[in-house]
Backbone of each chain as ProteinMPNN parsed JSONL, in Angstrom:
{"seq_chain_A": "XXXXXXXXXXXXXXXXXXXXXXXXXXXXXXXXXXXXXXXXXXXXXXXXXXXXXXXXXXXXXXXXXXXXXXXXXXXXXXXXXXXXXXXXXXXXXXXXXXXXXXXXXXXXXX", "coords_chain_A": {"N_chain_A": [[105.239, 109.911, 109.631], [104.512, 111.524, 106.622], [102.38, 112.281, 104.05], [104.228, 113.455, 101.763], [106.999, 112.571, 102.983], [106.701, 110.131, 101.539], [105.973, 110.147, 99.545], [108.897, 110.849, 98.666], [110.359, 108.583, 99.916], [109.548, 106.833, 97.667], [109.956, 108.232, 95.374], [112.822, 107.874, 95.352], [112.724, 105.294, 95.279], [112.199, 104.448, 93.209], [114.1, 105.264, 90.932], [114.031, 105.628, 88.187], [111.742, 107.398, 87.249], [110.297, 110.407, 87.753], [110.21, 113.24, 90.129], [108.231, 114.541, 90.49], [106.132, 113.237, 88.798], [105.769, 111.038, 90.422], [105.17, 112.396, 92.706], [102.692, 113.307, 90.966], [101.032, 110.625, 91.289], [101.124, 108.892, 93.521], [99.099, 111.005, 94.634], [97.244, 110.86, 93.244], [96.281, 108.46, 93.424], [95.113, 108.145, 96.021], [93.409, 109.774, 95.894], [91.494, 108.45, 94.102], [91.139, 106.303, 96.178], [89.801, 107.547, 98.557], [87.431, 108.394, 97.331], [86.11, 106.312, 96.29], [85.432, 105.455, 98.866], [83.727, 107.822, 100.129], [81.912, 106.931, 97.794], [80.925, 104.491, 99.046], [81.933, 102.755, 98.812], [84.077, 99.766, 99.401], [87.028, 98.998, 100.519], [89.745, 97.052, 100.088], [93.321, 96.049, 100.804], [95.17, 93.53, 100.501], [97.297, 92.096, 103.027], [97.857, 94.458, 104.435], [94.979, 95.592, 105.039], [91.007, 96.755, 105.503], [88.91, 99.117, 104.473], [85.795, 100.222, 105.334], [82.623, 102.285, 105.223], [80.656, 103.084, 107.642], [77.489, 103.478, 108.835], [76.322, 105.246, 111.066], [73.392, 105.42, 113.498], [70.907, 108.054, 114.092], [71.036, 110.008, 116.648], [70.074, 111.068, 120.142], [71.656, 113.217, 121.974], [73.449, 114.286, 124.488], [74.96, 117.494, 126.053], [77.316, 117.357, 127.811], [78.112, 119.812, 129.459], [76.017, 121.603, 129.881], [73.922, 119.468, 129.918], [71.796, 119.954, 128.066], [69.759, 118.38, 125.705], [70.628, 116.829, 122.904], [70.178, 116.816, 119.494], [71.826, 114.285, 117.1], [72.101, 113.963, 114.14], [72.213, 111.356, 111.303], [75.066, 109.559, 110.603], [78.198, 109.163, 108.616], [81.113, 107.272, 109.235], [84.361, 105.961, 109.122], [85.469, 102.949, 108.882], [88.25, 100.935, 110.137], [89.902, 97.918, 109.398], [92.91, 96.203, 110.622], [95.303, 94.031, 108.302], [95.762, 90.577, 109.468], [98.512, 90.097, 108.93], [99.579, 92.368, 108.879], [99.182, 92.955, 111.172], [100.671, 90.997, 113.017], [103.527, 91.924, 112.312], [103.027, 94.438, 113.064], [103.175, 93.822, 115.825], [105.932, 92.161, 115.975], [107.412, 93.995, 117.08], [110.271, 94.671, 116.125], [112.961, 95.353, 116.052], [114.425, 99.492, 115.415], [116.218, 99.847, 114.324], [116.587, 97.693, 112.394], [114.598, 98.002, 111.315], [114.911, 100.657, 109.543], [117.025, 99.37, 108.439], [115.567, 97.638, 106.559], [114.342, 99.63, 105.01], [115.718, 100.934, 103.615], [117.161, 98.746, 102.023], [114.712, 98.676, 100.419], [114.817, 101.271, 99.179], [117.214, 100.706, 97.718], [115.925, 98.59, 95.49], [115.164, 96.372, 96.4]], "CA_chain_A": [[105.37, 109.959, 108.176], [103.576, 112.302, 105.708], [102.348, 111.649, 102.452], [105.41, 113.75, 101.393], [107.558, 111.322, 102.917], [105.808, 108.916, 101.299], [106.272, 110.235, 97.829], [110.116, 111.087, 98.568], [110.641, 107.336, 99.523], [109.017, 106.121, 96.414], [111.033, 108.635, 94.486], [114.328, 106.979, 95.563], [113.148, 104.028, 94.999], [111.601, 104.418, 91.452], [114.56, 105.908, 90.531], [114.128, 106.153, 86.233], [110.363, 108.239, 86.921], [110.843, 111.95, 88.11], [109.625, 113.334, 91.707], [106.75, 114.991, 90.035], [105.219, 112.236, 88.465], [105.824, 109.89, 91.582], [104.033, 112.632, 93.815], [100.878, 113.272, 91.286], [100.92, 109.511, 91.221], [100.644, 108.939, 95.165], [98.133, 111.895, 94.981], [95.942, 110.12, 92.493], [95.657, 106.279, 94.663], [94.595, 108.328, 97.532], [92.042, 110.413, 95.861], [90.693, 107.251, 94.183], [90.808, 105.381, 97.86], [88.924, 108.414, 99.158], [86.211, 108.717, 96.39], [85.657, 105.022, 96.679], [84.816, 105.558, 100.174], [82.577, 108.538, 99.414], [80.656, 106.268, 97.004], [80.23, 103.824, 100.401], [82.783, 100.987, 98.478], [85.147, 99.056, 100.599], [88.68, 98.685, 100.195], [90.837, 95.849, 100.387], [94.126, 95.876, 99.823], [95.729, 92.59, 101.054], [98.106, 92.194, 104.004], [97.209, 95.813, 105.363], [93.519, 95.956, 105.393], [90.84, 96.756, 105.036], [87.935, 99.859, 104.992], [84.526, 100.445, 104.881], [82.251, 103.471, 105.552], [79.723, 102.534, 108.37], [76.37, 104.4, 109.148], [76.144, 105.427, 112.449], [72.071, 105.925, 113.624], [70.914, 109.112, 114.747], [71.167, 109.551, 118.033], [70.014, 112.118, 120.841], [73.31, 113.224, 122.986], [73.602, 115.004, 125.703], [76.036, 118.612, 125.734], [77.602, 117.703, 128.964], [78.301, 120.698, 130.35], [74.786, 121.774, 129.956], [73.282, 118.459, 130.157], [71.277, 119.858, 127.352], [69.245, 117.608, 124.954], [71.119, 117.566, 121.41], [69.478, 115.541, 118.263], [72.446, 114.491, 116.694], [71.435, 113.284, 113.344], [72.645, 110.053, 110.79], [76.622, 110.024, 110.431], [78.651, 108.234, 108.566], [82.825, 107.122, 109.579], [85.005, 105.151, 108.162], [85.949, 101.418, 110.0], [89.709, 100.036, 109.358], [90.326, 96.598, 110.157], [93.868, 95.875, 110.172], [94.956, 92.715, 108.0], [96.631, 89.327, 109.762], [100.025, 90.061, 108.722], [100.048, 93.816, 109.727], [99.011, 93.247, 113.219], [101.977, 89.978, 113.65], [104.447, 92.462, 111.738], [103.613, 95.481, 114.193], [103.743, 93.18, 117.199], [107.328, 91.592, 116.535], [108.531, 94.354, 117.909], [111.486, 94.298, 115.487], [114.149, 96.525, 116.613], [114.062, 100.225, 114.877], [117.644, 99.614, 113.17], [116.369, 96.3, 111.412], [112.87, 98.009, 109.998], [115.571, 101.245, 108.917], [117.276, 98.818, 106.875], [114.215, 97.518, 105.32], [113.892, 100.309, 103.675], [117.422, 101.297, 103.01], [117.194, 97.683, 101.145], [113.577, 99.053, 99.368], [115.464, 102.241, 98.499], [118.109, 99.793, 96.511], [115.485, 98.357, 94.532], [115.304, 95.041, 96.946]], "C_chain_A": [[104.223, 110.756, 107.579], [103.428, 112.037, 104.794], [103.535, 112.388, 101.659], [106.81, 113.268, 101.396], [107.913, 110.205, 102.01], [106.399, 108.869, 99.992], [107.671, 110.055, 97.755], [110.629, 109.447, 98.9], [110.569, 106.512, 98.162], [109.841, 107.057, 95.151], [112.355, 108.058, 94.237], [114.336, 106.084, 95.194], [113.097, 103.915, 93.315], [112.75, 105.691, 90.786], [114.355, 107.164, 88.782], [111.996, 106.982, 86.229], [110.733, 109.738, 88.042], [109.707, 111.932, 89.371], [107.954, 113.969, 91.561], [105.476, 114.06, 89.409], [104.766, 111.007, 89.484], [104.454, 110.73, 92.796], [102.296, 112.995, 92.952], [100.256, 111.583, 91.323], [99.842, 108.959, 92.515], [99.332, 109.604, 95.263], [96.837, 111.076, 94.319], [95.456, 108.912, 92.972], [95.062, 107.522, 95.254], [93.306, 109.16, 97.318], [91.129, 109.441, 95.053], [89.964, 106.872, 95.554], [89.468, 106.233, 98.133], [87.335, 108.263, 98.204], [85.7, 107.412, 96.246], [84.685, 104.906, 98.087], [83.74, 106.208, 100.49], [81.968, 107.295, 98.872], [80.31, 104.856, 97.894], [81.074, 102.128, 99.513], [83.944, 100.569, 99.622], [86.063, 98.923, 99.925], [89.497, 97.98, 100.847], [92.33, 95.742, 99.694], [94.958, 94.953, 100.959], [97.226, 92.959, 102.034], [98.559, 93.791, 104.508], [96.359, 95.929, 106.003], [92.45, 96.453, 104.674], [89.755, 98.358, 105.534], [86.821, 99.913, 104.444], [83.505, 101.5, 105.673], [80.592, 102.478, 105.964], [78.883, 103.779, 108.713], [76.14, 103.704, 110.696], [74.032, 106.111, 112.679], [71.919, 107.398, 114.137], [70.567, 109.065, 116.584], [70.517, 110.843, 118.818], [70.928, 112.078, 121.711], [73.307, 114.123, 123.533], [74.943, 116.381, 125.493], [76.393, 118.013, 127.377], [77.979, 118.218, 130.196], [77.007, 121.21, 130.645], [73.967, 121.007, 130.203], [71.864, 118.614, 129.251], [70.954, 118.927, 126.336], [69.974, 117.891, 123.628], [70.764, 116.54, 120.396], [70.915, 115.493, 117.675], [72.234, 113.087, 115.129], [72.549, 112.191, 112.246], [74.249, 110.633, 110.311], [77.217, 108.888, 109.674], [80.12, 108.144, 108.701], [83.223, 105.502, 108.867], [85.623, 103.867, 109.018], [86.968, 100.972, 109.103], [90.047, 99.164, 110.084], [91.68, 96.072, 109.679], [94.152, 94.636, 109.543], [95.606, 92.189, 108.916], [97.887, 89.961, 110.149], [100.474, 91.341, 109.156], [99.982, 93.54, 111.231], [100.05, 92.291, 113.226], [103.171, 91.129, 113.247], [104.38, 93.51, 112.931], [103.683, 95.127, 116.131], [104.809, 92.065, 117.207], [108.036, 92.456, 117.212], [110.086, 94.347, 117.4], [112.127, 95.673, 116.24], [114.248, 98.065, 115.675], [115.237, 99.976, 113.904], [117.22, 99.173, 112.378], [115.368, 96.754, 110.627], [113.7, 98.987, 109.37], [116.402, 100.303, 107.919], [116.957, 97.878, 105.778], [114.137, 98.113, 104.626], [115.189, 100.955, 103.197], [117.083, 99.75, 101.863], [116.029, 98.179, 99.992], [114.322, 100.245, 98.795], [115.976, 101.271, 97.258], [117.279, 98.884, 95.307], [115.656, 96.573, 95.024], [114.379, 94.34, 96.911]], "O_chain_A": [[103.081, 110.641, 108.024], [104.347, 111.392, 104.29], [103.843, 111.712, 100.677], [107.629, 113.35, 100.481], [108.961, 109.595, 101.799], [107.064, 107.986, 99.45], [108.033, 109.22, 96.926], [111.382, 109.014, 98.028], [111.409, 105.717, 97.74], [110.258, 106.516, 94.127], [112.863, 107.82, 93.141], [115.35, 105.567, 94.725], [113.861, 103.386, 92.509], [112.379, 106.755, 90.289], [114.435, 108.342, 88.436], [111.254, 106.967, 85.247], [111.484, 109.714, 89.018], [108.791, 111.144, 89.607], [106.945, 113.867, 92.258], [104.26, 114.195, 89.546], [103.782, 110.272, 89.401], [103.479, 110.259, 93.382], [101.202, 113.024, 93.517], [99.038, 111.409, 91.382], [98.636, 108.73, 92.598], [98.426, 109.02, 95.857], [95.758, 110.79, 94.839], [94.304, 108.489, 92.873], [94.184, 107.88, 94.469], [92.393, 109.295, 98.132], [89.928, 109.572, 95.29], [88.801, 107.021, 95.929], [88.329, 105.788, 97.988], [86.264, 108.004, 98.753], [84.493, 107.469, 96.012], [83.569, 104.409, 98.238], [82.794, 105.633, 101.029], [81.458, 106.574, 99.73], [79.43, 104.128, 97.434], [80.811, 100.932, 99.64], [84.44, 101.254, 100.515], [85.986, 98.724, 98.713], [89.93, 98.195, 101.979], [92.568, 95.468, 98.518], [95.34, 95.409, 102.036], [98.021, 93.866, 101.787], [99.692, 94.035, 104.922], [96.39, 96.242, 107.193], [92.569, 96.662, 103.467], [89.773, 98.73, 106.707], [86.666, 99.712, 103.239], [83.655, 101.493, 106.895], [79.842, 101.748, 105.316], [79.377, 104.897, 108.86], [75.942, 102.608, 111.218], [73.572, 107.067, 112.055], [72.931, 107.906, 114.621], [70.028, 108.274, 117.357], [70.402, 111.811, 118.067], [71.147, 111.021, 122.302], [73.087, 115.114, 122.836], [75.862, 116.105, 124.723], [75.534, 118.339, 128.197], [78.146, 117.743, 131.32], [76.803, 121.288, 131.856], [72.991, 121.493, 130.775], [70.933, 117.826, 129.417], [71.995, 118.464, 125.869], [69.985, 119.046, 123.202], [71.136, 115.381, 120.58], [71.441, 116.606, 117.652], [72.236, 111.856, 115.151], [73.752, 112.309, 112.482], [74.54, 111.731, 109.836], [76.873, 107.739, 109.951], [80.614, 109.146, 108.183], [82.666, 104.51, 108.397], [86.374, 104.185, 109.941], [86.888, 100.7, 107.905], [90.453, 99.327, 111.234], [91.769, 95.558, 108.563], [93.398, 93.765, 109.977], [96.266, 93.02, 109.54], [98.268, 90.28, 111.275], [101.557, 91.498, 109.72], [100.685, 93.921, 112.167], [100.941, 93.005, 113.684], [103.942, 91.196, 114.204], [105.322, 93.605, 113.718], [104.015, 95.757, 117.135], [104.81, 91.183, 118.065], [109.037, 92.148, 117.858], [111.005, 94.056, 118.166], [111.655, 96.665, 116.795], [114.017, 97.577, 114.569], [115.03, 99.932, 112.691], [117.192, 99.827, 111.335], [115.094, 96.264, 109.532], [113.657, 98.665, 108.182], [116.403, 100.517, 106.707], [117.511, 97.479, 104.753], [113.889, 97.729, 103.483], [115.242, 101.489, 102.089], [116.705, 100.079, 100.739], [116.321, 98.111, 98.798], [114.44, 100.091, 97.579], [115.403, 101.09, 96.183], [117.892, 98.511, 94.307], [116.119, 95.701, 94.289], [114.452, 93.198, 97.364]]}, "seq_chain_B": "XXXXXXXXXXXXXXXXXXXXXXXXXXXXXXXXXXXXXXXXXXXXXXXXXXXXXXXXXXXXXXXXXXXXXXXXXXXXXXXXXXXXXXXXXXXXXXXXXXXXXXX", "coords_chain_B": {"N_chain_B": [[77.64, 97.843, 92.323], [79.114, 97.729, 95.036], [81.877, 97.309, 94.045], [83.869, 97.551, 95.304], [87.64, 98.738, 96.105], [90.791, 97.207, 95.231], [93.912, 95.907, 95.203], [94.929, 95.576, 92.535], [93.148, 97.084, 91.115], [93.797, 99.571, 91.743], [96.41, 99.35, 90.617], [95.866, 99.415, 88.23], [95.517, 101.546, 87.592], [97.696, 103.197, 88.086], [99.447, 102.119, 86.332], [98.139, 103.404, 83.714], [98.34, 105.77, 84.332], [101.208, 106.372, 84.855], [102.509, 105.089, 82.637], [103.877, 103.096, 82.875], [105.338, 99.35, 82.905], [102.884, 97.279, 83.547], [103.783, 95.369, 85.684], [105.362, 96.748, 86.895], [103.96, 98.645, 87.382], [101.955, 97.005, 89.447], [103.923, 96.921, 90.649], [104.516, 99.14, 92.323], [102.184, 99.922, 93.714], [102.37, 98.294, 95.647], [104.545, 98.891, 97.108], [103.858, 101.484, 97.785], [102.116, 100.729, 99.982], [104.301, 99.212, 101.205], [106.091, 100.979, 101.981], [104.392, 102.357, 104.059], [103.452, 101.095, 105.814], [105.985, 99.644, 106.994], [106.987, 102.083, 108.327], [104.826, 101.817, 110.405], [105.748, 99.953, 111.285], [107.642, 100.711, 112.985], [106.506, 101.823, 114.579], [105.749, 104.074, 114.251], [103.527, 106.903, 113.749], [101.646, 107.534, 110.414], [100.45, 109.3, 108.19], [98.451, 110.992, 105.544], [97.452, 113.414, 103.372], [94.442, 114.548, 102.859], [93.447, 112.313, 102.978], [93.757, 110.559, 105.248], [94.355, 109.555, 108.396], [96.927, 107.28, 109.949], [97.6, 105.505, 113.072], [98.966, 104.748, 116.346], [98.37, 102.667, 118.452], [98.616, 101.253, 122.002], [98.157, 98.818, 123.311], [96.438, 97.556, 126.86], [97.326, 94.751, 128.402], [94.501, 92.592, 129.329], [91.296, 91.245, 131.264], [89.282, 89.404, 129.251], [86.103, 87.98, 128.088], [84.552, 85.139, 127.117], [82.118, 85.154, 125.5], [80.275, 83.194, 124.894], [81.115, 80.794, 126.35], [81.495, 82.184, 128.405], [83.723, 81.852, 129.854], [86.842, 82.909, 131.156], [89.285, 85.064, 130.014], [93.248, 85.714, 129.871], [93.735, 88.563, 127.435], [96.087, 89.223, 126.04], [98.795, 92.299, 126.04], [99.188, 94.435, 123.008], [99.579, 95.408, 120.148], [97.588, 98.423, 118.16], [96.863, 99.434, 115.277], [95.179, 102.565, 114.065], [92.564, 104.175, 112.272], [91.961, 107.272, 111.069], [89.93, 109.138, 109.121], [90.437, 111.494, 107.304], [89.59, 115.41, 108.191], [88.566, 116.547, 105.793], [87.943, 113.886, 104.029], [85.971, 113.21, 105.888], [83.961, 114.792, 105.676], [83.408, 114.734, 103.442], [82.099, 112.325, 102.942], [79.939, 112.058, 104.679], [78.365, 114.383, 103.497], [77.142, 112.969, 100.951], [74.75, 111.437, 102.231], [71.945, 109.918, 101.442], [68.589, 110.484, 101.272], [66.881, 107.897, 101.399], [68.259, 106.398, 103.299], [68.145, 107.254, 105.503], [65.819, 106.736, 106.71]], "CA_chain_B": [[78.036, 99.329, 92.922], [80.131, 97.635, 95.929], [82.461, 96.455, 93.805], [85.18, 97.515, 96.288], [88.615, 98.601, 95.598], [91.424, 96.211, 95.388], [95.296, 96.643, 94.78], [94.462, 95.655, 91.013], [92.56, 98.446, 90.888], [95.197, 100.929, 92.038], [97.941, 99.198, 90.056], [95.821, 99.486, 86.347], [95.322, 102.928, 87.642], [99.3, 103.729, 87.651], [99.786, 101.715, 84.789], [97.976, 104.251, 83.179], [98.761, 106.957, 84.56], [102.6, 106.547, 84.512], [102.89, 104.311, 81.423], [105.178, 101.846, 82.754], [104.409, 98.661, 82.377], [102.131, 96.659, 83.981], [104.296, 94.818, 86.502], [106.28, 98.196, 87.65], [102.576, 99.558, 88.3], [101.913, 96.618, 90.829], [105.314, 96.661, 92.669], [104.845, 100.539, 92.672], [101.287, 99.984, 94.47], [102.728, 97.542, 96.691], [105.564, 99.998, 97.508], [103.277, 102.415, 99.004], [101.548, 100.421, 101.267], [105.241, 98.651, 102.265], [106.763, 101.967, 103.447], [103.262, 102.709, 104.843], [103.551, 99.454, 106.733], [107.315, 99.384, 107.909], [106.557, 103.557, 109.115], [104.071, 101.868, 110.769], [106.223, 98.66, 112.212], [108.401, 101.655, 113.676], [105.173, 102.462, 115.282], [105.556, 106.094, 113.966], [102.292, 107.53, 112.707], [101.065, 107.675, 109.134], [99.4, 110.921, 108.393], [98.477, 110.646, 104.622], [97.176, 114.499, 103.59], [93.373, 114.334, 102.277], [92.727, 110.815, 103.025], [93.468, 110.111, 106.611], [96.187, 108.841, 109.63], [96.853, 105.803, 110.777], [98.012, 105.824, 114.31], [99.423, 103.252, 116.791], [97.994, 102.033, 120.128], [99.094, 99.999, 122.484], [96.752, 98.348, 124.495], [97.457, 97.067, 128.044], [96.781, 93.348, 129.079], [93.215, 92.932, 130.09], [91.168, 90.17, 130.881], [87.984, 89.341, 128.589], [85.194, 86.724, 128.873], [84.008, 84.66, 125.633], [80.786, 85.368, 125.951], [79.081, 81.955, 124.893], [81.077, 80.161, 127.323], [81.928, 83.028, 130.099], [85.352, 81.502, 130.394], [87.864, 84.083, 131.135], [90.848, 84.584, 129.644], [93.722, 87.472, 129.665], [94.04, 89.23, 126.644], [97.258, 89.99, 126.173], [98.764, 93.105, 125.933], [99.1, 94.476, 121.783], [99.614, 97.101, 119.793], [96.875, 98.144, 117.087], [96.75, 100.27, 113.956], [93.415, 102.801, 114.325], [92.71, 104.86, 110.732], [91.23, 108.427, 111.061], [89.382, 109.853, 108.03], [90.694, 113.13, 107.763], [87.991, 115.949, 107.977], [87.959, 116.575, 104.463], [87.19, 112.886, 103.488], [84.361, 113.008, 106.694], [82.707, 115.529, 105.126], [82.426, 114.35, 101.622], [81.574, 111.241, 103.251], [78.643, 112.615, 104.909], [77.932, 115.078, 102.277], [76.74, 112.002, 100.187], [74.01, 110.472, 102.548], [70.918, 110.148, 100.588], [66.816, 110.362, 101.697], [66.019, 106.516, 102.18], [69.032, 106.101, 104.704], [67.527, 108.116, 107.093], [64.41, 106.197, 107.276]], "C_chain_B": [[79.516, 99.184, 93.918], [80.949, 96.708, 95.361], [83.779, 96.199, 94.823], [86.424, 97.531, 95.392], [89.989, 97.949, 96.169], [92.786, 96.69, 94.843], [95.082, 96.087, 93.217], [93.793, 96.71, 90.672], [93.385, 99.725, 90.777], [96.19, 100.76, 91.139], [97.395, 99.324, 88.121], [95.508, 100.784, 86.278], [96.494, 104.105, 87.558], [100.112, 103.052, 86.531], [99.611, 102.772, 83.805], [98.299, 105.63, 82.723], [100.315, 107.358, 84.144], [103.103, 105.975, 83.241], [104.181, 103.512, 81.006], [104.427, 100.698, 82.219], [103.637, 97.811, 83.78], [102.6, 95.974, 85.898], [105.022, 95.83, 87.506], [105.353, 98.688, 88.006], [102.154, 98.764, 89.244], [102.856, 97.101, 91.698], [104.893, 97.987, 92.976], [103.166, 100.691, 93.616], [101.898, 99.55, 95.963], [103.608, 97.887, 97.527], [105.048, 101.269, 98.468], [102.968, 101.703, 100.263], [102.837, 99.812, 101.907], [105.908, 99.665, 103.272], [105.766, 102.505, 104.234], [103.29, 101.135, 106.159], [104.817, 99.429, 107.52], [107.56, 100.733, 108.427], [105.803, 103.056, 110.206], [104.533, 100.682, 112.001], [106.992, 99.255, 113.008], [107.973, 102.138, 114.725], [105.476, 104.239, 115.454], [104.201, 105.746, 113.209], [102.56, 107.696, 111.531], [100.358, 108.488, 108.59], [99.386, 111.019, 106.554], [97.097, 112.126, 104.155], [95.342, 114.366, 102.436], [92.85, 113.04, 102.478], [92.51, 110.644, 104.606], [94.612, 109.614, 107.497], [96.105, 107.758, 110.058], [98.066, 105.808, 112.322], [98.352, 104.747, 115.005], [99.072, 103.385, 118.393], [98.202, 100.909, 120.644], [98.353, 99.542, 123.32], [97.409, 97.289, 125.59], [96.806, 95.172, 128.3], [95.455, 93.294, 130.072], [92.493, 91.302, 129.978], [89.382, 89.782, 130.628], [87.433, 87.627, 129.123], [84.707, 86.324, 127.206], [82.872, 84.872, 125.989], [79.911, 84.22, 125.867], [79.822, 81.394, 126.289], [81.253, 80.486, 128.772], [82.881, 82.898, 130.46], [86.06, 82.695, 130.568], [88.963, 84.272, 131.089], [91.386, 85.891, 129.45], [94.354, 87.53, 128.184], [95.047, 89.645, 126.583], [97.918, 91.418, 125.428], [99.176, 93.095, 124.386], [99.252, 95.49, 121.668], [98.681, 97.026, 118.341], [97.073, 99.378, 116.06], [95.474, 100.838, 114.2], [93.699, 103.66, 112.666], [91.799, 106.126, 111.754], [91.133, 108.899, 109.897], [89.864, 111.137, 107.926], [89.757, 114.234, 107.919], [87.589, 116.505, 106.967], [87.034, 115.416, 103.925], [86.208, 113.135, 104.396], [83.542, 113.667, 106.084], [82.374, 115.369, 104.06], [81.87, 113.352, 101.739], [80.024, 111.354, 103.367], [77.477, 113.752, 104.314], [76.977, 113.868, 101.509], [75.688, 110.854, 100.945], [72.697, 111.019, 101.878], [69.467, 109.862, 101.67], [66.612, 108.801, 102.544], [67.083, 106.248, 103.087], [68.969, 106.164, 105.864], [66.16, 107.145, 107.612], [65.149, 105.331, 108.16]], "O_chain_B": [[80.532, 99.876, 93.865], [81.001, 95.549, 95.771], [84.432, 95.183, 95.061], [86.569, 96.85, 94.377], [90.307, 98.096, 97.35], [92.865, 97.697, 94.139], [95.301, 97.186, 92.708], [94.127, 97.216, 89.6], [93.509, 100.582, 89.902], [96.871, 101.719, 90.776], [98.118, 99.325, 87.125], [95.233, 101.308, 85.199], [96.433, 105.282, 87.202], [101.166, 103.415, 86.009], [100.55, 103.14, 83.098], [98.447, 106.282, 81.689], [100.648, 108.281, 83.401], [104.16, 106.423, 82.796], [104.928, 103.294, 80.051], [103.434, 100.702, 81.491], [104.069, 97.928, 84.926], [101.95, 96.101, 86.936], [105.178, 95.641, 88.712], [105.492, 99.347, 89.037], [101.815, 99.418, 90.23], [102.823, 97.509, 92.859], [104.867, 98.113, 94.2], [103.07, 101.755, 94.227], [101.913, 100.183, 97.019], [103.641, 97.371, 98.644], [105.565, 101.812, 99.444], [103.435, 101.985, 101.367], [102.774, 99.762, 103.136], [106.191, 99.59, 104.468], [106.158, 103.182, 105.185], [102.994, 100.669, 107.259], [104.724, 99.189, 108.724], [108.545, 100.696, 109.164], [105.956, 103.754, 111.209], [104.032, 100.492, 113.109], [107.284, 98.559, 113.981], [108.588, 102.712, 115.623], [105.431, 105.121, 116.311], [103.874, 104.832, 112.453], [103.72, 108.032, 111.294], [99.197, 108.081, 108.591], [100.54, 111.143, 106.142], [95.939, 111.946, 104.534], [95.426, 114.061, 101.247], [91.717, 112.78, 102.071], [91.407, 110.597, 105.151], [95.727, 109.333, 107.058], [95.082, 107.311, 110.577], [99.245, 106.158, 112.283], [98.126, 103.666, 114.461], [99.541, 104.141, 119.243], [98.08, 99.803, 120.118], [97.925, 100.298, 124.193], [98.365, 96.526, 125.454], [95.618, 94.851, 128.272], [95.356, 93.77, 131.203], [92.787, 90.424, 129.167], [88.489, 89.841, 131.475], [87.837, 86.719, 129.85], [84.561, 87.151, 126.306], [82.7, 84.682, 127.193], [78.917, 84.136, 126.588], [79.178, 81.522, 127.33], [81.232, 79.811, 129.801], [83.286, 83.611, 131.377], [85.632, 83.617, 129.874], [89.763, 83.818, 131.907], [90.772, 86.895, 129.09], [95.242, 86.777, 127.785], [95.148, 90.725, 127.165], [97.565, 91.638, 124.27], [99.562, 91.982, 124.029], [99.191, 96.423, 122.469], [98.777, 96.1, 117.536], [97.623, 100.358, 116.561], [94.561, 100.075, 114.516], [94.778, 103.712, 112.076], [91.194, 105.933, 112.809], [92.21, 109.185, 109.374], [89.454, 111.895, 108.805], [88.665, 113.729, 107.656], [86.46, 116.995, 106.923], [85.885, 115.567, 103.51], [85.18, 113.379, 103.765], [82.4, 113.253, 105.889], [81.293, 115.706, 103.578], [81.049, 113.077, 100.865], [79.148, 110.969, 102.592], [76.281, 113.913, 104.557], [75.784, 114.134, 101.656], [75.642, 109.688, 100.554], [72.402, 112.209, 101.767], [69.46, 109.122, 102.653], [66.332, 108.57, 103.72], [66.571, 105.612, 104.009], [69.399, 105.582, 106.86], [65.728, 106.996, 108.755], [64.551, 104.583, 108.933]]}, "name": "protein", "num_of_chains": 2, "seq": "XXXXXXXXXXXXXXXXXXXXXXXXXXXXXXXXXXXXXXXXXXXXXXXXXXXXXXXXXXXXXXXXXXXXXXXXXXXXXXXXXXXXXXXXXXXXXXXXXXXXXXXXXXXXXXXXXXXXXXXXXXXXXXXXXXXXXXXXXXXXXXXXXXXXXXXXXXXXXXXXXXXXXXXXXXXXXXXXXXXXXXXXXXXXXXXXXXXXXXXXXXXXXXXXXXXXX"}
């Protein structure tokens, strides 16, 4: 799935708002999310998860083809801890039919 | 500062934006993350363009040790959700580390 996807689902579903307003919509959460993250805030959004931007130390690391010395200085990445209910949901193992007409039902406004 | 953002956050943010009302800007939060979630119960990838992917691993049955008591027990096999930053967000990420961090 692509965030284009993404939008075109949410178009279908939100029928009475136009495809343009649905995708700068989408576009605008995600550049929030992001700029949250930048500014080192955490994000929670229940029964998904959650993230937070972790500082990694500096380190000295090895090139291992060269086995050259490399300073590799303070980093920071982003840690996502899935919630509860995502991890039981992506280990039922539901059948691919049954999650397709999940969202055939979310299309309909279910 | 860390106030952290929360799906209230997102949903008074498409309230706004779209000028429904209030209740149509939750479900319509809650709507992303569901087809982001049942894409994801499909265990197809999530690739979300400026932000980041969420990916699916399956991990094999292994067998761990509690560490206070050493007991050992098998882990059973799972499947997990990993996120990747994309390398736009990494770099604005890391763009933004300041002086006293480093100490």
């Amino acid at each position: 799935m692509k965030r284009s996807t993404l939008i075109d689902d949410l178009a279908i579903k939100y029928k009475y708002l136009n495809h343009a307003d649905v995708e700068r919509t989408v576009e605008l959460v995600f550049k929030h999310l992001g700029n949250a993250l930048v500014q080192g805030q955490r994000i929670e959004i229940r029964n998904v998860g959650t993230w937070a931007v972790k500082t990694r130390q500096p380190r000295i690391a090895r090139n291992p083809k060269t086995g050259e010395k490399v300073q590799v200085g303070i980093k920071k990445s982003v840690a996502f801890r899935m919630a509860k209910y995502l991890k039981i949901r992506i280990n039922s193992n539901t059948p691919e039919e049954e999650v397709n007409q999940k969202i055939e039902k979310m299309y309909q406004g279910k | 500062m860390n106030t952290g953002v929360t799906r209230q956050y997102l949903s008074d943010l498409v309230y706004k934006e779209l000028g429904i009302s209030k209740a149509q800007a939750s479900n319509f939060i809650d709507d992303i993350f569901e087809f982001i979630s049942l894409q994801l119960e499909k265990k197809s990838k999530v690739k979300i363009a400026n932000f980041g992917s969420f990916n699916i691993r399956e991990k094999k049955e292994r067998v761990g040790r509690n560490p206070k008591t050493k007991e050992e027990k098998i882990i059973s096999s799972r499947v997990v959700v990993t996120f990747k930053p994309s390398k736009i967000l990494k770099n604005k990420i890391n763009k933004n580390i300041n002086a006293n961090e480093v100490a």
